[in-house]
N, C-alpha and C positions, 0 to 999 in steps of 0.2 A: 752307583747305588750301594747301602749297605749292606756287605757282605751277609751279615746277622737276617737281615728282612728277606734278601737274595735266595739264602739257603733256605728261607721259610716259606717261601711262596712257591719253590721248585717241591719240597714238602709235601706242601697244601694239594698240588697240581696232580704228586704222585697217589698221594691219600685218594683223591677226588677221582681218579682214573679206575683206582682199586676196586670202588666202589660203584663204578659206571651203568654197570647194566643190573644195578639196585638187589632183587631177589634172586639174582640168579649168580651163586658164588662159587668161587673156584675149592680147590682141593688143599690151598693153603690158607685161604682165610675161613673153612670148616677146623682146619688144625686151630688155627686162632682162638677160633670159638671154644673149642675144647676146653681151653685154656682160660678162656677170659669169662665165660655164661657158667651161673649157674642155674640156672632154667631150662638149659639144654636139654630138647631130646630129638632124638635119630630113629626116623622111620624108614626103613626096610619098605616099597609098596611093591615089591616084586612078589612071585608066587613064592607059595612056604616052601616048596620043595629046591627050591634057588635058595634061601635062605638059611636053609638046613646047613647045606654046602658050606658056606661062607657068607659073614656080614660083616660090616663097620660093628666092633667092638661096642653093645651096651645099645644096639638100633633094637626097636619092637617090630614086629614084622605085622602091617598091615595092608594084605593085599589088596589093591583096588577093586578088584571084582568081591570083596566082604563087605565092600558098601552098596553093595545095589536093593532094590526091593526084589520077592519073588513074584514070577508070573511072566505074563505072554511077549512083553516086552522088554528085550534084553536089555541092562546098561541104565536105568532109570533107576536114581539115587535114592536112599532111604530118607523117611524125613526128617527133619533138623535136631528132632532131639534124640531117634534111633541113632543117627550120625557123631551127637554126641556124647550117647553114655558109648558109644565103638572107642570113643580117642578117650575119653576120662578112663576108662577103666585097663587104657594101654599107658596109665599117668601122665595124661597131656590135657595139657588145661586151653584158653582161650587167652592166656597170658606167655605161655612158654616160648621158649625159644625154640621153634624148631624146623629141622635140617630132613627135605624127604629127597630119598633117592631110590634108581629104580637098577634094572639089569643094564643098562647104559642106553635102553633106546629113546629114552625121555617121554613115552607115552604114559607111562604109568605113575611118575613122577608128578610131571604137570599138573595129571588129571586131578592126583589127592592133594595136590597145591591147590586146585582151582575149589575143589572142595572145603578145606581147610578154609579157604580165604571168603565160601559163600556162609562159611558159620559166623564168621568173626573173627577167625583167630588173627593177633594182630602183629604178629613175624614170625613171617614161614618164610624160607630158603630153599632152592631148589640145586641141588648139588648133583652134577654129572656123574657117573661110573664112567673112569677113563684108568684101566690099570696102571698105565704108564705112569700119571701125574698121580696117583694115589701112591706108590711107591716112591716116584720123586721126595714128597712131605711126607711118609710114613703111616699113611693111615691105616690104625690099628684092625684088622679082622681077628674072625674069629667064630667057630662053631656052635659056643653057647650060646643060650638065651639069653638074653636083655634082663635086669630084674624089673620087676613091673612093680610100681606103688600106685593101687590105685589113687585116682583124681576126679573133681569133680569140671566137668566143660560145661559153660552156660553158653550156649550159641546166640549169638546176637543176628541173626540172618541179615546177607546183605543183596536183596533181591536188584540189585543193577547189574549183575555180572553172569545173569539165568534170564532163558528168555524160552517159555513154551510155546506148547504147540498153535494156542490162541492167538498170541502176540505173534507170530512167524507170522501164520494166515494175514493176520489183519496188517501186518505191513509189508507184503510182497510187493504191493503194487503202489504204494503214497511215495515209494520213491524217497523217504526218508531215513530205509537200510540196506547196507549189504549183505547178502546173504554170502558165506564161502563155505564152498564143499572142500574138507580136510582129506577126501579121499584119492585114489589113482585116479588116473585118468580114464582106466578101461571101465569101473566103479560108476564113474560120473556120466560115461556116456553111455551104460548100461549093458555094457559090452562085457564084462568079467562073466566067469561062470562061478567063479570060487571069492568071494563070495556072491552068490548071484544077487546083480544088480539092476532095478528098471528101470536106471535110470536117477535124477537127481530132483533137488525141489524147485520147481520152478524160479526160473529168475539166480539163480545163486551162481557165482562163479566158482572155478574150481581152482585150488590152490593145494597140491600135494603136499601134504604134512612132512612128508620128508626134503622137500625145496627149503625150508628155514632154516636146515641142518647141514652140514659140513661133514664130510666122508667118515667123520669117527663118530657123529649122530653130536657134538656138540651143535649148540646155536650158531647160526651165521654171525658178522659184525652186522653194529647197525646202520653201515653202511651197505651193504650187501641188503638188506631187508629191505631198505630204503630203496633201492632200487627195485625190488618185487614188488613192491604197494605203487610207487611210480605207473609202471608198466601195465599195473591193472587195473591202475587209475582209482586207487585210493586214497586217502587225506590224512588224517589226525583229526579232521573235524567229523570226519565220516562217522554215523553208529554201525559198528559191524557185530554178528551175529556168525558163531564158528558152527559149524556141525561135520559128523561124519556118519559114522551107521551106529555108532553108540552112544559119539562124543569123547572118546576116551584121545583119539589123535586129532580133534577138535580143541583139544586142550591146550595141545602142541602150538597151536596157531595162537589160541589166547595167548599165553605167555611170550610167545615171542613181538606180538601185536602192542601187548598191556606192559610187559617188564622192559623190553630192550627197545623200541621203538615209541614207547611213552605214550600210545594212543590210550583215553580218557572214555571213551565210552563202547567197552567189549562184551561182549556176552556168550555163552555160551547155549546153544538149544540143546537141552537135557536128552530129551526124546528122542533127537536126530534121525536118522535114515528108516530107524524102527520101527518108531512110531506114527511114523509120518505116511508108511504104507498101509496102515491100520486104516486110515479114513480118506487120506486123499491121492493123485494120479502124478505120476513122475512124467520129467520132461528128458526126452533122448537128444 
């Protein structure tokens, strides 16, 4: 073989590797980005008083709990255009390039990944807090604020990746979805006091949000994931539907289901464990 095509396919192989597990990018191809976008922006979704502390140089700090609506049920998102003038006026468009991270437990991250992604925006990144590899590549922090220009975000909603309380109901039982509880195990079988649980939604299997992760809270390979969906006897062709008691470690599951294991039809139930004790009876 030529040498010349040799070295270019070994290339191609590395390139191709780099980029494996799609939106979900390391601490050196964030450096990259740095360098290479200019459309970049860096969101902070950790609380503001983490972010007072210390941030990634130039991130807006928007916590995930600043999206939600107020009232009786916790964790239920504001709607598509409150959600939008939230990200335009932190200067993020539906165009931008952009990078969220959270305090490294990937709940928080996810979740405004999942959100971002139900507007339209059309590249978002999900980048770990791992201090170790952020000082390996140098990523810059820092105590100031971000400078903010506002923007305008047009949401284009992508309602297949949201699935309420009507659609749960109506297919518990056609045997057409999965339902997974993102929560513990003591949560799921109603056994927790803290937070108290009664239980889970019928039919749904349980799948701890922290089983996708690996001791430092990154993602598992997608070999490893493969073997959990194996196990619990799930597909790729499967519809699956994530919840937990807000949906925020629900997210966890999406992204690891939708970005690293490639499954085509995931959703999220907004209302999760919350709302779902509002009207109907959990299974112990």
């Amino acid at each position: 073989m030529n040498i010349k095509i040799f070295l270019s396919i070994i290339i191609s192989l590395i390139y191709v590797s780099s980029f494996a597990q799609g939106d979900i990018i390391s601490a050196k191809q964030f450096m990259d980005l740095t360098k290479s976008s200019d459309k970049l922006v860096v969101i902070d979704a950790s609380k503001e008083s983490s972010y007072k502390v210390s941030h990634v140089k130039d991130a807006v700090n928007i916590p995930h709990s600043s999206l939600y609506k107020e009232g009786n049920i916790e964790g239920i998102i504001k709607t598509s255009q409150d959600l939008a003038n939230i990200f335009g006026n932190n200067g993020i468009t539906e165009n931008s390039t952009i990078v969220v991270y959270d305090d490294g437990s990937q709940k928080y991250s996810t979740r405004v990944y999942w959100i971002l992604k139900y507007l339209g925006a059309k590249d978002v990144k999900i980048l770990h807090k791992d201090m170790d590899e952020w000082k390996k590549v140098r990523v810059p922090l820092t105590r100031m604020p971000g400078k903010i220009t506002k923007a305008t975000f047009k949401p284009s909603v992508n309602n297949s990746v949201i699935a309420d309380m009507a659609y749960v109901k109506a297919h518990l039982t056609d045997g057409k979805v999965k339902l997974l509880d993102a929560r513990l195990p003591a949560e799921y079988n109603g056994t927790s006091e803290k937070p108290v649980s009664k239980g889970h939604i019928p039919g749904a299997i349980n799948l701890n949000h922290e089983d996708v992760l690996k001791s430092n809270n990154s993602f598992k390979s997608k070999a490893d994931l493969e073997d959990i969906a194996s196990k619990l006897g799930l597909t790729p062709a499967d519809e699956l539907i994530f919840y937990c008691r807000t949906s925020v470690r629900g997210a966890v599951l999406y992204v690891a289901f939708k970005e690293i294991l490639g499954y085509n039809n995931v959703k999220v139930y907004d209302g999760a464990y919350t709302e779902w004790e509002t009207k109907y009876d959990f299974e112990k």
